[in-house]
C-alpha positions in Angstrom: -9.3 -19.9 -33.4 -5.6 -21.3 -32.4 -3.1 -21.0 -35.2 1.0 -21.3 -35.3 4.3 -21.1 -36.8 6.1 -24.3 -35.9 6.1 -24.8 -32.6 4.9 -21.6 -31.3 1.4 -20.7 -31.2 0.7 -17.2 -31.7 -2.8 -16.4 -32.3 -5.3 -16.4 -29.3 -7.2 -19.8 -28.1 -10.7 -18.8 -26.9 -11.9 -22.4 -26.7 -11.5 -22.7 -23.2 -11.5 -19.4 -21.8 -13.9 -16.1 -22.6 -12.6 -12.8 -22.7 -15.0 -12.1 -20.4 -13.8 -14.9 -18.0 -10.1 -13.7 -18.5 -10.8 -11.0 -17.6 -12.2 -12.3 -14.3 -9.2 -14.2 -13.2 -7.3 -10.5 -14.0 -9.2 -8.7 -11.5 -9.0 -12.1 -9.3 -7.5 -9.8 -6.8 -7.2 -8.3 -3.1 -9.8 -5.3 -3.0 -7.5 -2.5 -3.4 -5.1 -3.8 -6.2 -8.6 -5.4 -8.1 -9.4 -1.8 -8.2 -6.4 -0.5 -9.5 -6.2 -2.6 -12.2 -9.8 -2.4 -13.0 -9.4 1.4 -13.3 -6.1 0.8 -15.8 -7.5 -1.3 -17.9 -10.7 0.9 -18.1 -8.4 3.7 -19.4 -6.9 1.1 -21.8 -10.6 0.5 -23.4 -11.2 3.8 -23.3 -8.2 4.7 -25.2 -9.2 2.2 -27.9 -12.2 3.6 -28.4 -14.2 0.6 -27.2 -17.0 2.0 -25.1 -16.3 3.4 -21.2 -16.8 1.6 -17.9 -16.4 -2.2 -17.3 -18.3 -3.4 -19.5 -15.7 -2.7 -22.7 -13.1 -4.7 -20.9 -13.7 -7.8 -22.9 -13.3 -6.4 -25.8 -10.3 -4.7 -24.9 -8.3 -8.2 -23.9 -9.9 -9.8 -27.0 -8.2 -6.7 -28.9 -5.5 -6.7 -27.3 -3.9 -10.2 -27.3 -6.0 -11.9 -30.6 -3.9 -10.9 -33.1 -0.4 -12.4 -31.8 2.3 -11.1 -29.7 3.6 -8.8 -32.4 0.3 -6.9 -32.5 0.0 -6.4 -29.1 3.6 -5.1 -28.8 2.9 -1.9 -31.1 -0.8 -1.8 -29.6 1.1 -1.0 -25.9 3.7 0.8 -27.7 1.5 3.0 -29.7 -0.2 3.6 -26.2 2.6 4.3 -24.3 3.8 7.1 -26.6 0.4 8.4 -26.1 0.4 8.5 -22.8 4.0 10.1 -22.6 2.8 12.7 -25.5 0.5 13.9 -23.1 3.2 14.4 -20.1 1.4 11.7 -17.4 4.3 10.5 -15.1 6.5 7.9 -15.6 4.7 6.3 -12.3 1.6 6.1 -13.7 2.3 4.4 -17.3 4.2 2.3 -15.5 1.6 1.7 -13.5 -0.7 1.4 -16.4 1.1 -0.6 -18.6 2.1 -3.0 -15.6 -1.7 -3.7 -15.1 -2.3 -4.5 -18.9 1.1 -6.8 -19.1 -0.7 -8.6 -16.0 -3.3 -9.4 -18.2 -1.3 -11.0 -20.8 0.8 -13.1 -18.2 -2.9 -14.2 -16.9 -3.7 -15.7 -20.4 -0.3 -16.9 -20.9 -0.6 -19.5 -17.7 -0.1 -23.2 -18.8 -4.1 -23.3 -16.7 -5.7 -20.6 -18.9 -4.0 -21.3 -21.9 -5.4 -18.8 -24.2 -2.1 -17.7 -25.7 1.7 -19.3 -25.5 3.6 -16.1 -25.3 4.2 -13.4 -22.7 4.9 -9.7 -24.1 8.4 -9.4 -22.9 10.2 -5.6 -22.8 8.6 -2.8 -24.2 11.7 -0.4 -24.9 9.9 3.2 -25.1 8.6 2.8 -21.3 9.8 5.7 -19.4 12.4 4.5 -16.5 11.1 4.6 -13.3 11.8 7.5 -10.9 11.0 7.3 -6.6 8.3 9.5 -6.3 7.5 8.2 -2.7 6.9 10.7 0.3 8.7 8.6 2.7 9.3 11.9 5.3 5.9 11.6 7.1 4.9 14.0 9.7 8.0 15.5 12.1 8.1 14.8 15.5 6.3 17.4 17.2 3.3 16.9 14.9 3.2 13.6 15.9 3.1 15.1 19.9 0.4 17.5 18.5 -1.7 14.3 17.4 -1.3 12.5 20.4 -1.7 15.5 22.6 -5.0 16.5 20.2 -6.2 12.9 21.5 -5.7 13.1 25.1 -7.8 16.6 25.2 -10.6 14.5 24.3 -12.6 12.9 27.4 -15.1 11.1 25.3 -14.6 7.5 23.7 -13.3 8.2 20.1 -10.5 10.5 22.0 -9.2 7.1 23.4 -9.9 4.9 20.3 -7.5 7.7 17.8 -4.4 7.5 20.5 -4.9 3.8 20.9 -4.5 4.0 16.4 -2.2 6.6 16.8 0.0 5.0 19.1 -0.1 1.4 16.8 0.3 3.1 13.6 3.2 5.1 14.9 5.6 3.4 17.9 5.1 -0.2 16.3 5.4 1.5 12.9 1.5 -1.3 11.2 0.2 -0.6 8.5 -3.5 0.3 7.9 -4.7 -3.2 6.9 -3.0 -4.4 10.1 -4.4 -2.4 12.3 -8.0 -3.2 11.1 -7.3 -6.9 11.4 -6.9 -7.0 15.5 -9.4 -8.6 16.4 -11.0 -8.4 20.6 -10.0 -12.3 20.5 -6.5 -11.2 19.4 -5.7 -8.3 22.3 -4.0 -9.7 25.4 -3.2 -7.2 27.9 -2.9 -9.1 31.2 0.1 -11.5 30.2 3.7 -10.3 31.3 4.0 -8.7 28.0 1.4 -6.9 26.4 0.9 -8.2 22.8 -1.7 -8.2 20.2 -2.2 -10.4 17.1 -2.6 -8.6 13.5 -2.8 -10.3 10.1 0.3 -10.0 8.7 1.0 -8.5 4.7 1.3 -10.7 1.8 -0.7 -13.3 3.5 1.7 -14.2 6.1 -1.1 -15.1 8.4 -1.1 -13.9 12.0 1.7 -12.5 14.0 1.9 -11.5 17.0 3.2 -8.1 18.1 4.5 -7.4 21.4 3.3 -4.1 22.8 5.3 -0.9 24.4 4.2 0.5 27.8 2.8 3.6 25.6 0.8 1.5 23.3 -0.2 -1.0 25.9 -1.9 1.6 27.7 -3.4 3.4 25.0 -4.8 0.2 24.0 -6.4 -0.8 27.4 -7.6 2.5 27.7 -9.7 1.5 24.5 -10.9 -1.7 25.4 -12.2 0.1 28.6 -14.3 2.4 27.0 -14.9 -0.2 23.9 -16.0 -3.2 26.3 -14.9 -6.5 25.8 -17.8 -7.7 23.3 -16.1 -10.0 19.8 -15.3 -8.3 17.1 -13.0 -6.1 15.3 -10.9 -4.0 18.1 -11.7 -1.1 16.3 -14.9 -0.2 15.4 -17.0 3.5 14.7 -17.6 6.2 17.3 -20.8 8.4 16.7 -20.5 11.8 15.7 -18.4 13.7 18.2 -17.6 10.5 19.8 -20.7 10.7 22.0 -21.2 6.5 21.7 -19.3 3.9 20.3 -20.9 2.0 17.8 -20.8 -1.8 16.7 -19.7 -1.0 13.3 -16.2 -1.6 12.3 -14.3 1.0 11.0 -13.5 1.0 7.8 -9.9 1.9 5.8 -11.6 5.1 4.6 -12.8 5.7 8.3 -9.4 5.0 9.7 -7.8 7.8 6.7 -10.8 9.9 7.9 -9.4 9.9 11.7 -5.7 10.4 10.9 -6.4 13.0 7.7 -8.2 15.1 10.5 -5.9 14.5 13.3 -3.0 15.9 11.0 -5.0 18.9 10.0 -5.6 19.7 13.8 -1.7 19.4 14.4 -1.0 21.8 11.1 -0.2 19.7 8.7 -1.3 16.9 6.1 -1.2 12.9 7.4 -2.2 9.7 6.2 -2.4 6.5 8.1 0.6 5.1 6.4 2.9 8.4 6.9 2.9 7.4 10.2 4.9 4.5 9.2 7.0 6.4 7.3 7.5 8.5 9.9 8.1 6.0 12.8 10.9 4.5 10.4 12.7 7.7 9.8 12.7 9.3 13.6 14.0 5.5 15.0 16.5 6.2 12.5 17.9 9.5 13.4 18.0 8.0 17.2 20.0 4.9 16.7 22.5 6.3 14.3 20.8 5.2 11.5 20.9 1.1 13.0 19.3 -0.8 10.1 19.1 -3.9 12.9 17.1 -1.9 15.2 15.1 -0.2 12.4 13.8 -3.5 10.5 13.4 -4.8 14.1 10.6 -2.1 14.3 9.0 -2.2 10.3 9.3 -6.0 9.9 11.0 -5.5 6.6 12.9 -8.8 5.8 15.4 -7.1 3.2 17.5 -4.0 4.4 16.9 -2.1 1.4 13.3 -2.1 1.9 13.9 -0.2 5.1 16.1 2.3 3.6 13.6 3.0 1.1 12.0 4.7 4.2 14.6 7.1 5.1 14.5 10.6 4.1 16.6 12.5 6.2 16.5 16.0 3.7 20.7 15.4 3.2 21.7 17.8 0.5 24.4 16.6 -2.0 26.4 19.9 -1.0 25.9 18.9 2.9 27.6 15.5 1.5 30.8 17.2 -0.1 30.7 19.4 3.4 31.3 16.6 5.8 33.9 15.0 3.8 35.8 17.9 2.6 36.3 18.8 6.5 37.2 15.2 7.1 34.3 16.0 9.8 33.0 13.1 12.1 29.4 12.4 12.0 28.5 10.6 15.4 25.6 8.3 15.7 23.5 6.9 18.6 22.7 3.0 19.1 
């Protein structure tokens, strides 16, 4: 039932809306961050003792947010010390908490309208600290991934250079690799190019290929064929025949995980990214032009988020003690 104080309304207004529905619209979201927050907000019920799994949800957002903006300040509060009492990162009750305030903002839109107020700042939240791995694998393990491909004569051996080289010298992402479609590979204009769906639902762009890439692609397609679909799709075991499935986000970690583990060391698809960034970096002198060229990143300081370059504090003082010179390449 609504009630007020003047003219702001502070208890919850479930004439319109369900928990249940609210809910809903929360979790409204692409795959991966639907599953993040559905996994928060479980540990939020959980924590209030309502039941586990999705099913307590509702309950949680109608115990959360009935009882006015005052109550569900010391609710997260009281959580929040909770969580920090029992030493979880900062990252993940910021994390946490993050997923819970979006919850809140969802039944504070002027649409939804099941309360007037938003939560504002929660003063015990633990300040957040970079935690990233942005080094990726060195050079020579990339060479070790790429050379582990080419020793392979069979289909799949083809396919993980062709991801290899996309993931790495054009610096995509995951997501944008598995979005290349066949109808989106052009290999026979003057330059190579394929199309990818773009993050943030930028729609499709199209991404002009190096003589490496270009090559590993059409190598691919060869083996692939040109049938529609997804250019990527599953190779059967040992890569003996290549299969109409299309491979999956999981598959593609699966192919890079095991790649890296040939070459000694531990990889993920995005790492490759990461590393792609950092090594154009070190050979153009650290050009943030050239570099955002490569990852896309509208706003410089997105890019140099990416660079880890291991540069001590003491190697710092060094350099400028000795008045020493530190040349770059562009």
């Amino acid at each position: 039932m609504a009630g007020g104080t003047g003219h702001f309304r502070d208890l919850a207004d479930w004439s319109a809306t369900t928990p249940a529905q609210l809910v809903q619209i929360h979790l409204a979201k692409c795959d991966n961050t639907a599953r993040g927050y559905r996994e928060d907000m479980v540990v939020f019920a959980a924590w209030l003792a309502l039941g586990k799994g999705e099913k307590a949800l509702p309950k949680a957002a109608l115990t959360l947010i009935d009882n006015g903006r005052a109550a569900a300040k010391r609710l997260l509060i009281n959580w929040i010390n909770d969580m920090r009492g029992k030493n979880l990162s900062a990252s993940t009750i910021r994390r946490r908490v993050a997923s819970v305030k979006s919850l809140i903002s969802a039944a504070a839109d002027p649409d939804i309208d099941v309360i007037a107020w938003n939560i504002g700042k929660l003063s015990n939240l633990p300040p957040p600290s970079r935690v990233r791995d942005c080094k990726g694998p060195d050079m020579a393990m990339v060479d070790r991934m790429l050379a582990t491909c080419e020793g392979r004569t069979d289909p799949k051996g083809a396919r993980d250079k062709a991801i290899v080289g996309l993931l790495y010298w054009h610096g995509l992402r995951a997501s944008e690799i598995l979005s290349i479609r066949m109808a989106d590979v052009d290999l026979h204009s003057q330059t190579p190019k394929v199309r990818i769906l773009a993050k943030r639902g930028q729609g499709r762009e199209d991404i002009e290929l190096c003589q490496f890439a270009a090559t590993a692609v059409e190598a691919w397609v060869e083996r692939r064929g040109d049938d529609e679909g997804l250019l990527f799709s599953r190779c059967q075991r040992y890569g003996r025949k290549i299969m109409s499935v299309p491979l999956t986000y999981w598959g593609l970690r699966g192919v890079i995980r095991d790649l890296g583990v040939q070459a000694g060391g531990r990889c993920w698809p995005h790492a490759l990214r990461h590393a792609a960034v950092s090594h154009l970096a070190m050979l153009t002198g650290d050009s943030p032009i050239i570099g955002c060229a490569l990852s896309r990143h509208r706003d410089v300081r997105s890019w140099a988020m990416y660079q880890d370059r291991g540069v001590s504090h003491v190697s710092a003082a060094e350099i400028l003690s000795r008045r020493q010179k530190v040349a770059g390449k562009v």
